[in-house]
PyMOL CGO cylinders between C-alpha atoms (Angstrom):
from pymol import cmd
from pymol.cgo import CYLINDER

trace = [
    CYLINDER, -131.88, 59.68, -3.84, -135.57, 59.49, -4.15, 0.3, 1, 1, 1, 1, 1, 1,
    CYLINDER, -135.57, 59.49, -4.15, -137.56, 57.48, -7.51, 0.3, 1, 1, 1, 1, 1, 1,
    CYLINDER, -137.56, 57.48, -7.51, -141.26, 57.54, -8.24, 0.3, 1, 1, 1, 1, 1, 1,
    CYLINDER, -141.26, 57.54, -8.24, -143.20, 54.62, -6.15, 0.3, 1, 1, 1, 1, 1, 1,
    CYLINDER, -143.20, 54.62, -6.15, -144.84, 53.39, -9.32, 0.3, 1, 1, 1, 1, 1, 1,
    CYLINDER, -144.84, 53.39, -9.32, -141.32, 52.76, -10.54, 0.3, 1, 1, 1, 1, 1, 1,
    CYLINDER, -141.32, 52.76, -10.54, -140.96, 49.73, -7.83, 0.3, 1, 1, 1, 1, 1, 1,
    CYLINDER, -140.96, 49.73, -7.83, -142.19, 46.23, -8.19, 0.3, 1, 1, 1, 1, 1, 1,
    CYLINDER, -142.19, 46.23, -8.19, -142.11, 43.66, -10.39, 0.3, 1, 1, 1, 1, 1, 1,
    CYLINDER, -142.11, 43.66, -10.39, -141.26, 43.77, -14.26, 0.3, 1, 1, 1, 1, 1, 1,
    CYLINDER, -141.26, 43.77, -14.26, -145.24, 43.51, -15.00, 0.3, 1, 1, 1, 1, 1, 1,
    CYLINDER, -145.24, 43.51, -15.00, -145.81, 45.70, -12.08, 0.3, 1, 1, 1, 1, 1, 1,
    CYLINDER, -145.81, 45.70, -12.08, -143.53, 48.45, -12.94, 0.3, 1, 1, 1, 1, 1, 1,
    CYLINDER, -143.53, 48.45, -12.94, -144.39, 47.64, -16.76, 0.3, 1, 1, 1, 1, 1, 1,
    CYLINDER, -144.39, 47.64, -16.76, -148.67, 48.56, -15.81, 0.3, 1, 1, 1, 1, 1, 1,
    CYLINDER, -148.67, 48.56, -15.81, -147.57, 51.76, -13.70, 0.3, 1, 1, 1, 1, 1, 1,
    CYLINDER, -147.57, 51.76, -13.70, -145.81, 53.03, -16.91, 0.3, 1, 1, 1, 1, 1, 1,
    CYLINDER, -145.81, 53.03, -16.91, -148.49, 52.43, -19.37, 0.3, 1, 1, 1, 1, 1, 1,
    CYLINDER, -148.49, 52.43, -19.37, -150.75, 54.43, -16.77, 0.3, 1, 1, 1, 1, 1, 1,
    CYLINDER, -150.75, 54.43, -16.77, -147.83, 57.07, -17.02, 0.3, 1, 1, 1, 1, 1, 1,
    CYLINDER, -147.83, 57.07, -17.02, -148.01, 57.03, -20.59, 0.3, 1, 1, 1, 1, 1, 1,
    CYLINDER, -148.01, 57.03, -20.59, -151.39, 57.47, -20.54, 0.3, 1, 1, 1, 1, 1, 1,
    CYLINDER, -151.39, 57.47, -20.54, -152.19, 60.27, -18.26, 0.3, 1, 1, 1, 1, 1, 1,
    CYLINDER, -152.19, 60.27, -18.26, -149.23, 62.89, -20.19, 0.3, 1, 1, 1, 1, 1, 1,
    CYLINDER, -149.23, 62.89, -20.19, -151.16, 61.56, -23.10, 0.3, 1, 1, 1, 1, 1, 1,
    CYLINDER, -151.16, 61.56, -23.10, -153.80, 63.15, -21.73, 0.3, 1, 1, 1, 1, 1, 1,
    CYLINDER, -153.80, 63.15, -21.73, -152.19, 66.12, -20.72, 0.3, 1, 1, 1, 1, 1, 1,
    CYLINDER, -152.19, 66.12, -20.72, -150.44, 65.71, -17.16, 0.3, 1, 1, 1, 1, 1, 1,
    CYLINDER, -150.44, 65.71, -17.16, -147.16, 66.65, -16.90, 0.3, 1, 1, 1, 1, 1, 1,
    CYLINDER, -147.16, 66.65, -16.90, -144.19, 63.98, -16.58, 0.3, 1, 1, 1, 1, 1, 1,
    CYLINDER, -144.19, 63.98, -16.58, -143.58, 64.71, -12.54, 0.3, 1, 1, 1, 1, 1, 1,
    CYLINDER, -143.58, 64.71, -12.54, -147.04, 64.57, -11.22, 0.3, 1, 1, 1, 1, 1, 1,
    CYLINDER, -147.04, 64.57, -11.22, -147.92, 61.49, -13.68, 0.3, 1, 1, 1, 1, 1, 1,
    CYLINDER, -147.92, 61.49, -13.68, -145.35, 59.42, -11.79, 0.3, 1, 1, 1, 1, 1, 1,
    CYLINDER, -145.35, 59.42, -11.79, -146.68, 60.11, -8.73, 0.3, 1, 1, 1, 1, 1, 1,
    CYLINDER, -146.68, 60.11, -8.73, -144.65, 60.65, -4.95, 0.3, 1, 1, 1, 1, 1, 1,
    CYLINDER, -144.65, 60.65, -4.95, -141.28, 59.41, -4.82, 0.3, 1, 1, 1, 1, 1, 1,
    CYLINDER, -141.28, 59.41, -4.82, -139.61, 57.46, -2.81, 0.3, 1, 1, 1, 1, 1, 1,
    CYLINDER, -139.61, 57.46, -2.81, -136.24, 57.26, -0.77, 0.3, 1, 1, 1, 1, 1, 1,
    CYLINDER, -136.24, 57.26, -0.77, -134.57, 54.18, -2.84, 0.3, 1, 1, 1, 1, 1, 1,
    CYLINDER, -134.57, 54.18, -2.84, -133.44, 52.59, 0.56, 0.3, 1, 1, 1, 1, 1, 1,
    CYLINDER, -133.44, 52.59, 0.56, -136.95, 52.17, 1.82, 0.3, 1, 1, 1, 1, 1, 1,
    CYLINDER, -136.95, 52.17, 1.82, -137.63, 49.32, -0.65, 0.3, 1, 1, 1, 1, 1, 1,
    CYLINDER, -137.63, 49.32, -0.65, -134.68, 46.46, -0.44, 0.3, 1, 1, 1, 1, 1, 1,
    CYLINDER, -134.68, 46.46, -0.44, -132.81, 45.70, -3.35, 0.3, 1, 1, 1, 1, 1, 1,
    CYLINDER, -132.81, 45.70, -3.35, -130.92, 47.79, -6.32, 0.3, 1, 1, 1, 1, 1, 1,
    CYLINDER, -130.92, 47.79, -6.32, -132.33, 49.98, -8.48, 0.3, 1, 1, 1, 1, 1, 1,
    CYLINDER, -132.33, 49.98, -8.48, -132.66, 48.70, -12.07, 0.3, 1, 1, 1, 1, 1, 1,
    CYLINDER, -132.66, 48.70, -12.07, -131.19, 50.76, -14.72, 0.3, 1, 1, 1, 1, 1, 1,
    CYLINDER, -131.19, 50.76, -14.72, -130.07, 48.75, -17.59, 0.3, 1, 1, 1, 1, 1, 1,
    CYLINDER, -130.07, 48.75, -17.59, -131.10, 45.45, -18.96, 0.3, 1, 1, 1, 1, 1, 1,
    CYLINDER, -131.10, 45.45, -18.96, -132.74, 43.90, -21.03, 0.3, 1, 1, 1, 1, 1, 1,
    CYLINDER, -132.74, 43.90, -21.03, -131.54, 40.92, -18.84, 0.3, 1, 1, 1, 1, 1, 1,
    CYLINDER, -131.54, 40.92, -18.84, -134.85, 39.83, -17.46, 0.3, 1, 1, 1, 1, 1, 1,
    CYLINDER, -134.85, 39.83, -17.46, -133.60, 37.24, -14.53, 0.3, 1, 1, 1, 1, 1, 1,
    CYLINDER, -133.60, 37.24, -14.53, -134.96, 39.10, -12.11, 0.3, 1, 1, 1, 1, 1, 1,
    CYLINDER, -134.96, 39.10, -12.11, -138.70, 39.71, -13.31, 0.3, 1, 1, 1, 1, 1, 1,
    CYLINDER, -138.70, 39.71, -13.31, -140.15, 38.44, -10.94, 0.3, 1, 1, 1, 1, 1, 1,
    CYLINDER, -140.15, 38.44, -10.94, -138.67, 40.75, -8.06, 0.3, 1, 1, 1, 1, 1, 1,
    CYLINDER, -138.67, 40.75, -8.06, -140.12, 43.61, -6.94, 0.3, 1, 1, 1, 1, 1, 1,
    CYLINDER, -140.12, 43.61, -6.94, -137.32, 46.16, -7.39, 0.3, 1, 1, 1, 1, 1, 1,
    CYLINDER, -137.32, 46.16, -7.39, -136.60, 49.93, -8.59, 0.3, 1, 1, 1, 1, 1, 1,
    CYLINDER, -136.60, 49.93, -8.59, -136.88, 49.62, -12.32, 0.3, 1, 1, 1, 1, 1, 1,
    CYLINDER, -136.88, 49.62, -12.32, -136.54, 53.48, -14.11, 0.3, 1, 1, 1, 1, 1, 1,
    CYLINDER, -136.54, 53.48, -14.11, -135.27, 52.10, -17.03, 0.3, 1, 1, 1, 1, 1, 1,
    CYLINDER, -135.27, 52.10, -17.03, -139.05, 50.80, -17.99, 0.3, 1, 1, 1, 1, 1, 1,
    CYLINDER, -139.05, 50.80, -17.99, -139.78, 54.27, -18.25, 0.3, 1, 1, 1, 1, 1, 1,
    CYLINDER, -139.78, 54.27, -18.25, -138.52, 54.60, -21.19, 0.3, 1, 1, 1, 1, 1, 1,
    CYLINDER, -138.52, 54.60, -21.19, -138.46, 51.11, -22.73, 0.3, 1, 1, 1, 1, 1, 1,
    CYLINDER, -138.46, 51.11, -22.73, -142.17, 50.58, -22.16, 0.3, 1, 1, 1, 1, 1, 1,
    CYLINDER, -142.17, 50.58, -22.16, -142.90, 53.87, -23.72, 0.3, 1, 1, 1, 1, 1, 1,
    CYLINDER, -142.90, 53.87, -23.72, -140.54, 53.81, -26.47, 0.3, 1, 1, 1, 1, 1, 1,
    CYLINDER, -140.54, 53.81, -26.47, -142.29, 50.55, -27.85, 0.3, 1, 1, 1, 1, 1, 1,
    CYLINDER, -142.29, 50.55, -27.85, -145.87, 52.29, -28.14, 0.3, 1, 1, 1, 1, 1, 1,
    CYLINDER, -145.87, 52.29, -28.14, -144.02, 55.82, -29.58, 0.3, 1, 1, 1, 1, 1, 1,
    CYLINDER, -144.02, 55.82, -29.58, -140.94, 56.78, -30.78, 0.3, 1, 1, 1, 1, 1, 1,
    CYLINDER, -140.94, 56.78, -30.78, -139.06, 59.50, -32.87, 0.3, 1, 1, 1, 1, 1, 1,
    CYLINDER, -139.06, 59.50, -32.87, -139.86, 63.35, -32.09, 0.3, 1, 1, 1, 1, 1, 1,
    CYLINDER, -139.86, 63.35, -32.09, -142.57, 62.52, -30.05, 0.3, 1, 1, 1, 1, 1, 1,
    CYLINDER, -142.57, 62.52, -30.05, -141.08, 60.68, -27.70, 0.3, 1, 1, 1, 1, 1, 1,
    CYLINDER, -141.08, 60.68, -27.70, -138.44, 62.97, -27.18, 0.3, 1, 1, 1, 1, 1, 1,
    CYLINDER, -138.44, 62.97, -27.18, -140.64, 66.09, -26.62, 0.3, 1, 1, 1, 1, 1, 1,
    CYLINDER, -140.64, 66.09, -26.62, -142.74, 64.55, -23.95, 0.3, 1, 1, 1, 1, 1, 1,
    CYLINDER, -142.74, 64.55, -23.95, -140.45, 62.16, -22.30, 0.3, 1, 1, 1, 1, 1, 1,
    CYLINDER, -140.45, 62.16, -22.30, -136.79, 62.65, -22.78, 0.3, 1, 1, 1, 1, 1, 1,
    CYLINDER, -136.79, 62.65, -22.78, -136.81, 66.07, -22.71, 0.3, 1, 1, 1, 1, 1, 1,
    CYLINDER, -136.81, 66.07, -22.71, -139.18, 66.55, -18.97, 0.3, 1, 1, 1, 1, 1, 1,
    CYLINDER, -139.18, 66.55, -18.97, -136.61, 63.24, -17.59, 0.3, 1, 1, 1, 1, 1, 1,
    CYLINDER, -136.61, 63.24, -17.59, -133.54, 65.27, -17.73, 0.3, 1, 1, 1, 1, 1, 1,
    CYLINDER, -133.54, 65.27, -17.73, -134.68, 68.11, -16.43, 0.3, 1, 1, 1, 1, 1, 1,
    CYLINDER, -134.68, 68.11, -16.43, -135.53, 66.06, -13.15, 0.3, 1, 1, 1, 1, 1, 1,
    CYLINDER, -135.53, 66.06, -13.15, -133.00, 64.64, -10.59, 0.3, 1, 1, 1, 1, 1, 1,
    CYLINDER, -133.00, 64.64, -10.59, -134.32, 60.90, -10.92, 0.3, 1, 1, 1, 1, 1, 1,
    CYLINDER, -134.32, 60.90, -10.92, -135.25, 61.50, -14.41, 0.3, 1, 1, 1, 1, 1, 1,
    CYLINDER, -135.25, 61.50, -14.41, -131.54, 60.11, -16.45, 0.3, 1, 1, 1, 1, 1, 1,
    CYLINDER, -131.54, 60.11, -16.45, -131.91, 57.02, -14.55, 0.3, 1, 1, 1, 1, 1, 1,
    CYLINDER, -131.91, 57.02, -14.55, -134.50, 56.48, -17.22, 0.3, 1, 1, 1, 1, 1, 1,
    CYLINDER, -134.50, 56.48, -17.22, -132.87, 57.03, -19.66, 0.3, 1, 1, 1, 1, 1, 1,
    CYLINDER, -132.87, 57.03, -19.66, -129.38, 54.99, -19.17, 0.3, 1, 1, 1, 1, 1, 1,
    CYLINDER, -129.38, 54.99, -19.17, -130.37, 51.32, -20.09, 0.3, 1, 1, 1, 1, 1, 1,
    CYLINDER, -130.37, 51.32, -20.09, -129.32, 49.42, -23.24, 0.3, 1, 1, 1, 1, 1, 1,
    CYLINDER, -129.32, 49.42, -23.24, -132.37, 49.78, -24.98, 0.3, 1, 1, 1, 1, 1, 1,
    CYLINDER, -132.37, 49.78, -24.98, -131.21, 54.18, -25.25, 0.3, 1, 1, 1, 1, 1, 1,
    CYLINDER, -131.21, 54.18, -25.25, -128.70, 53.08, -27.89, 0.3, 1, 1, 1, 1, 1, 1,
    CYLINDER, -128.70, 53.08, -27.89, -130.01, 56.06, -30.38, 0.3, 1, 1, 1, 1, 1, 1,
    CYLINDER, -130.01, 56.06, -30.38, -128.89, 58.76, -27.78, 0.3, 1, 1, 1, 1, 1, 1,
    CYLINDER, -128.89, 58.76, -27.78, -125.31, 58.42, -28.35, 0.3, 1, 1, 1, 1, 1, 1,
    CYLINDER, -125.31, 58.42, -28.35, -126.27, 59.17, -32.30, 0.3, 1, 1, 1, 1, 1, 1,
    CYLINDER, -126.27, 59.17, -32.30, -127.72, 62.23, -31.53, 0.3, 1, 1, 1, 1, 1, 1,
    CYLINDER, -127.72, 62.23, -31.53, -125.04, 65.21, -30.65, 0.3, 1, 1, 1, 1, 1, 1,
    CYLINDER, -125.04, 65.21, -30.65, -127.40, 67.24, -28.88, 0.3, 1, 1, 1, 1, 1, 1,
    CYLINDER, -127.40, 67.24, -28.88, -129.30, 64.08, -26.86, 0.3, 1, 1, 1, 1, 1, 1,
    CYLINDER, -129.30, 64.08, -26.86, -126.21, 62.82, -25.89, 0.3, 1, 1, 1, 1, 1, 1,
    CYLINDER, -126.21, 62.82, -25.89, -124.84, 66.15, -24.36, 0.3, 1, 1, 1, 1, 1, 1,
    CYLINDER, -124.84, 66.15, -24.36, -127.76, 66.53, -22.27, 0.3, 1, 1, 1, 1, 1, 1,
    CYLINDER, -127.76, 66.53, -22.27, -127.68, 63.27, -20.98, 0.3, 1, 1, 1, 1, 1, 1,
    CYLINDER, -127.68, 63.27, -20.98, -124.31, 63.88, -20.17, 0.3, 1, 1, 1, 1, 1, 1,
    CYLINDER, -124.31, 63.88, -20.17, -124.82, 67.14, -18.55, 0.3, 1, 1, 1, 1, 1, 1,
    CYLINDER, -124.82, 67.14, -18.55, -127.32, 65.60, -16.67, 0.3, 1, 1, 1, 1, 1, 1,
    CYLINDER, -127.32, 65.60, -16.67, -125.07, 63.24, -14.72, 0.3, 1, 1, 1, 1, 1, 1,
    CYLINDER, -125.07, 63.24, -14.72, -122.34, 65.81, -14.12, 0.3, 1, 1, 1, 1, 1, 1,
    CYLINDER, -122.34, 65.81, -14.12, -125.45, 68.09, -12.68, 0.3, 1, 1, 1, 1, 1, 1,
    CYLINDER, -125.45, 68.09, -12.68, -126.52, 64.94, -10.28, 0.3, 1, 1, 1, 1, 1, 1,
    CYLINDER, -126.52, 64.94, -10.28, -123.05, 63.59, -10.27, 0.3, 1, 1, 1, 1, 1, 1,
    CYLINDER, -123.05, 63.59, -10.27, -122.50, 63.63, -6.79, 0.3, 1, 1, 1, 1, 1, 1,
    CYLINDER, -122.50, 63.63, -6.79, -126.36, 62.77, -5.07, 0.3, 1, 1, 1, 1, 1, 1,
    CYLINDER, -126.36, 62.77, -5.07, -125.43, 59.94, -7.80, 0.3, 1, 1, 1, 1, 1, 1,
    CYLINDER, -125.43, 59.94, -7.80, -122.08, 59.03, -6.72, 0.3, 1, 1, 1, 1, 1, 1,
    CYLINDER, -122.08, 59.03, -6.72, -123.36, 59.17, -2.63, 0.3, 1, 1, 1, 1, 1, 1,
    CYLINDER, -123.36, 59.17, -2.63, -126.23, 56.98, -2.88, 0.3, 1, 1, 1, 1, 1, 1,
    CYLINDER, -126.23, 56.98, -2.88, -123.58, 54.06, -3.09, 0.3, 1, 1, 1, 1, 1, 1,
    CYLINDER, -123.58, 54.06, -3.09, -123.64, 50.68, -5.03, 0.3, 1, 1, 1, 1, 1, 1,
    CYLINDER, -123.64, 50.68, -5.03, -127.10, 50.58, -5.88, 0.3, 1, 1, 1, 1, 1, 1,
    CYLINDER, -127.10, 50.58, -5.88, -127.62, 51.51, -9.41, 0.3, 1, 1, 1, 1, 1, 1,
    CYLINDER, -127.62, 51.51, -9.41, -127.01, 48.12, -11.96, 0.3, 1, 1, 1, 1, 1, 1,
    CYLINDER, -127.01, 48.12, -11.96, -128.68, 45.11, -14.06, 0.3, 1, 1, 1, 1, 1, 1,
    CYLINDER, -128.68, 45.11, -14.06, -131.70, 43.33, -14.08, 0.3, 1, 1, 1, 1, 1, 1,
    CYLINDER, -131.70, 43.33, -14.08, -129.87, 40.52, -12.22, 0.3, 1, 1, 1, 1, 1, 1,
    CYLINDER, -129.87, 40.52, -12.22, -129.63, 38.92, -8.74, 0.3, 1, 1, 1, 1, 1, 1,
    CYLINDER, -129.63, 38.92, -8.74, -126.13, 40.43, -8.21, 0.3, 1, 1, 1, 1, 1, 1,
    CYLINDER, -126.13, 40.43, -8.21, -125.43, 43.64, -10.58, 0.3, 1, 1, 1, 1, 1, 1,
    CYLINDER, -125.43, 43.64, -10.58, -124.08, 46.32, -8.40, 0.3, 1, 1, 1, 1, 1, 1,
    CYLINDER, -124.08, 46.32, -8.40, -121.75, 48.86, -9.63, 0.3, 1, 1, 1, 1, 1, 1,
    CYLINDER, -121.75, 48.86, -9.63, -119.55, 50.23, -7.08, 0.3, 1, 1, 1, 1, 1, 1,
    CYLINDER, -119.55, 50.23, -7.08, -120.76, 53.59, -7.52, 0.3, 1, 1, 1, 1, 1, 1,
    CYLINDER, -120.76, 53.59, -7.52, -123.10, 55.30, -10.66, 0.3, 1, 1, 1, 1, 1, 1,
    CYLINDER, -123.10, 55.30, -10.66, -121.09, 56.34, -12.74, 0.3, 1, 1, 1, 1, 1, 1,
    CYLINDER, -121.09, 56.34, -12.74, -119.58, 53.09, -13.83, 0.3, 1, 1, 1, 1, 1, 1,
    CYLINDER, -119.58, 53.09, -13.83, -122.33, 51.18, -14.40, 0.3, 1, 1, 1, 1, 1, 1,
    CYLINDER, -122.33, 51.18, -14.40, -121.67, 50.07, -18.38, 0.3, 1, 1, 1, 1, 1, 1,
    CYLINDER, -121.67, 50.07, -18.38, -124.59, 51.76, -19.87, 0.3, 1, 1, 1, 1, 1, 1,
    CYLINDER, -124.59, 51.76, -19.87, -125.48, 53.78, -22.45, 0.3, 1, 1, 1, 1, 1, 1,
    CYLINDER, -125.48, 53.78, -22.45, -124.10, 56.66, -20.37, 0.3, 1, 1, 1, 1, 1, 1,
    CYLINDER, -124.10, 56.66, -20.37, -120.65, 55.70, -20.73, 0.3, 1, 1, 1, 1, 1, 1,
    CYLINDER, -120.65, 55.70, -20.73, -121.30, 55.01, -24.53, 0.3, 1, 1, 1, 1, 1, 1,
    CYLINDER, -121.30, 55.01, -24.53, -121.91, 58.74, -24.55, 0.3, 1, 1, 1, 1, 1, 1,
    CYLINDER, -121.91, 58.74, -24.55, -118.42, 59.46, -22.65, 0.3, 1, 1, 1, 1, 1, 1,
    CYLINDER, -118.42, 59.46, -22.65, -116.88, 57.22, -25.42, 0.3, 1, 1, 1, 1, 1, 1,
    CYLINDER, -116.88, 57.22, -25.42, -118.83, 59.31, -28.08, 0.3, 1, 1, 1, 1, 1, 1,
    CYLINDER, -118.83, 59.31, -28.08, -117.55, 62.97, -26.49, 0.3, 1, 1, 1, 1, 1, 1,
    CYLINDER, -117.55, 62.97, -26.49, -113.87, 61.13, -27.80, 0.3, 1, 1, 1, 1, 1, 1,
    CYLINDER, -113.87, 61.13, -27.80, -112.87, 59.01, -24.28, 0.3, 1, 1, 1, 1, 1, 1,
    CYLINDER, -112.87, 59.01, -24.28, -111.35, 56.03, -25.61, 0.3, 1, 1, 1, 1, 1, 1,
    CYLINDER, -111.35, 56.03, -25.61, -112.48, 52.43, -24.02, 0.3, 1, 1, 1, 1, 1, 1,
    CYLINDER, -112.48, 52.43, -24.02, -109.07, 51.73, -22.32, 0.3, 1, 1, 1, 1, 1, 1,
    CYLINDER, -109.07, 51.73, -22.32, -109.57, 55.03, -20.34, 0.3, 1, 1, 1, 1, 1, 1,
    CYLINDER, -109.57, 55.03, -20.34, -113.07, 54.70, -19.52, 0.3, 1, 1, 1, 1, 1, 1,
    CYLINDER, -113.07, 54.70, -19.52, -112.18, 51.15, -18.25, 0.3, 1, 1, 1, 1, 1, 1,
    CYLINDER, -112.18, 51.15, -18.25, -108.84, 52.07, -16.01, 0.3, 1, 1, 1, 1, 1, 1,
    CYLINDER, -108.84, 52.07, -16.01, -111.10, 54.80, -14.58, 0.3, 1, 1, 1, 1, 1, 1,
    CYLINDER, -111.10, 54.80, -14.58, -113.75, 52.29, -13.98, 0.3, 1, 1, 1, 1, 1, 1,
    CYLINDER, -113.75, 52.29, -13.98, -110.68, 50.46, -11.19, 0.3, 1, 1, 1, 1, 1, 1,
    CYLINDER, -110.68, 50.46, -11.19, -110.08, 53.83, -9.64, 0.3, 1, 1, 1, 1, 1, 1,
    CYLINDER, -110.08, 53.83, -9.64, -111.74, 56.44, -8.47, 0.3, 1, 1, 1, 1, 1, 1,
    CYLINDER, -111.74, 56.44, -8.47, -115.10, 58.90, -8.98, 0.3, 1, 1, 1, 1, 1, 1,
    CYLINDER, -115.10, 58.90, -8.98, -112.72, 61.86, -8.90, 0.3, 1, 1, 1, 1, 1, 1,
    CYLINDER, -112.72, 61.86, -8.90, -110.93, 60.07, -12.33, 0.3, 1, 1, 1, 1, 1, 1,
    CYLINDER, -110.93, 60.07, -12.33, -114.90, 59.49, -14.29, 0.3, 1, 1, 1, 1, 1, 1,
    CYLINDER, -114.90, 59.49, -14.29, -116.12, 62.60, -13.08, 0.3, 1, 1, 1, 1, 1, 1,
    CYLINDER, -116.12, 62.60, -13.08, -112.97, 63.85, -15.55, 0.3, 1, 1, 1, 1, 1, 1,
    CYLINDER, -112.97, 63.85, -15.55, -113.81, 61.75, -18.25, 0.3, 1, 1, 1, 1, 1, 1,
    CYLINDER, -113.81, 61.75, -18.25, -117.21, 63.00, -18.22, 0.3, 1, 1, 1, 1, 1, 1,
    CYLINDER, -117.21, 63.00, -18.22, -116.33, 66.50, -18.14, 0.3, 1, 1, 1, 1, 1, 1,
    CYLINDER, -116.33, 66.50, -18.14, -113.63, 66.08, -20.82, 0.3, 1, 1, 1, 1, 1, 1,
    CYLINDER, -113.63, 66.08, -20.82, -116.81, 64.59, -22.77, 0.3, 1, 1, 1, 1, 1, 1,
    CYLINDER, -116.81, 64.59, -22.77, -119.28, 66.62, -22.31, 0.3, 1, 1, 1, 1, 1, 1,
    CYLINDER, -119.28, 66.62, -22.31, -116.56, 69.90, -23.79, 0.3, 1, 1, 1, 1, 1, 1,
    CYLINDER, -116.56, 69.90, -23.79, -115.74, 67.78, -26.60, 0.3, 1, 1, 1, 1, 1, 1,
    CYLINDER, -115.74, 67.78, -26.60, -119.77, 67.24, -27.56, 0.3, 1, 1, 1, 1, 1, 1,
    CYLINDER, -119.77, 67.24, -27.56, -120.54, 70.76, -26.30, 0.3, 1, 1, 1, 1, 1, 1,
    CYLINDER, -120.54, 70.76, -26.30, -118.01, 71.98, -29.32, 0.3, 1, 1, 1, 1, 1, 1,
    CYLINDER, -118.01, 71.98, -29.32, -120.21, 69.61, -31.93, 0.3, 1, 1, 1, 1, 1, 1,
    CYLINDER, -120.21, 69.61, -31.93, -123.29, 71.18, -31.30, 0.3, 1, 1, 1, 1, 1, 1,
    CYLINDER, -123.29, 71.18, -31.30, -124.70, 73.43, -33.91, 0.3, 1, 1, 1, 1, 1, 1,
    CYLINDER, -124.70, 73.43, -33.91, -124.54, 77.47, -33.06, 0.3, 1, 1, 1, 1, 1, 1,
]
cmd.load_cgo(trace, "trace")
């Protein structure tokens, strides 16, 4: 699994790259090439940052995609955002990491946003699912055993595709095989809700 290099570093590190980001598709770059080279995740120690807003680690330099969006978000929102953010993020492999912290809320209210999201895991699922426990929180020990059950706004979106909480949790103690269902049976059941 490979991230952007701007995306690593501190909160107020990660926090300038993005406004730079912000800037140059402002000015007409596309989403990819404004983030610059990636980066294989394990060449930088630590996890990779995907929900918060816990902040107890701001001070260390770590993978933070969630600040793609939240930084962004607080200088645009609405259509906008969605047309030149969103929209290029989940088209990309990285890109849904971005897009999975607490501060996404207004996905799971939209049918539409919250089947592509959704479709974008199941896509990834499995480069997700092998890159291990590295994907959590914005704290000193957050790691999910694997991606898919890190509680984010990406199982919010399995709960709003009709998965009840006591399923999502018992597959949460067992296996990838078990969410990978849940997200399927999810992303049917919001697939049927969107308009023709």
């Amino acid at each position: 699994m490979e991230l952007p290099e701007a995306l690593f570093g501190t909160y107020a590190d990660v926090t300038r790259a993005v406004r730079k980001i912000y800037k140059a598709v402002k000015s007409g770059q596309d989403l990819a090439s404004a983030c610059g080279p990636l980066a294989p995740v394990n060449s930088h120690p630590g996890h990779v940052v995907v929900t918060g807003p816990d902040r107890l680690s701001r001070d260390q330099a770590l993978f933070r995609p969630h600040l793609l969006h939240d930084v962004a978000s607080a200088r645009t929102g609405g259509r906008e955002l969605q047309t030149w953010l969103v929209d290029p993020l989940l088209e990309l492999k990285w890109g849904g990491l971005c897009l999975v912290s607490q501060e996404t809320k207004a996905l799971c209210k939209d049918v539409a946003r919250a089947y592509a999201l959704l479709a974008w895991a199941l896509r990834w699922f499995d480069d997700l699912e092998a890159s291990g426990p590295i994907f959590g929180a914005d704290r000193l020990y957050p790691r999910a055993p694997t991606f898919c059950r890190i509680p984010s706004t990406l199982l919010m979106v399995v709960a709003t595709g009709g998965v009840s909480s006591e399923e999502i949790r018992n597959a949460s103690f067992s296996s990838s095989n078990q969410m990978r269902e849940l997200f399927e049976r999810a992303a049917t059941s919001l697939a049927a809700q969107l308009p023709s």
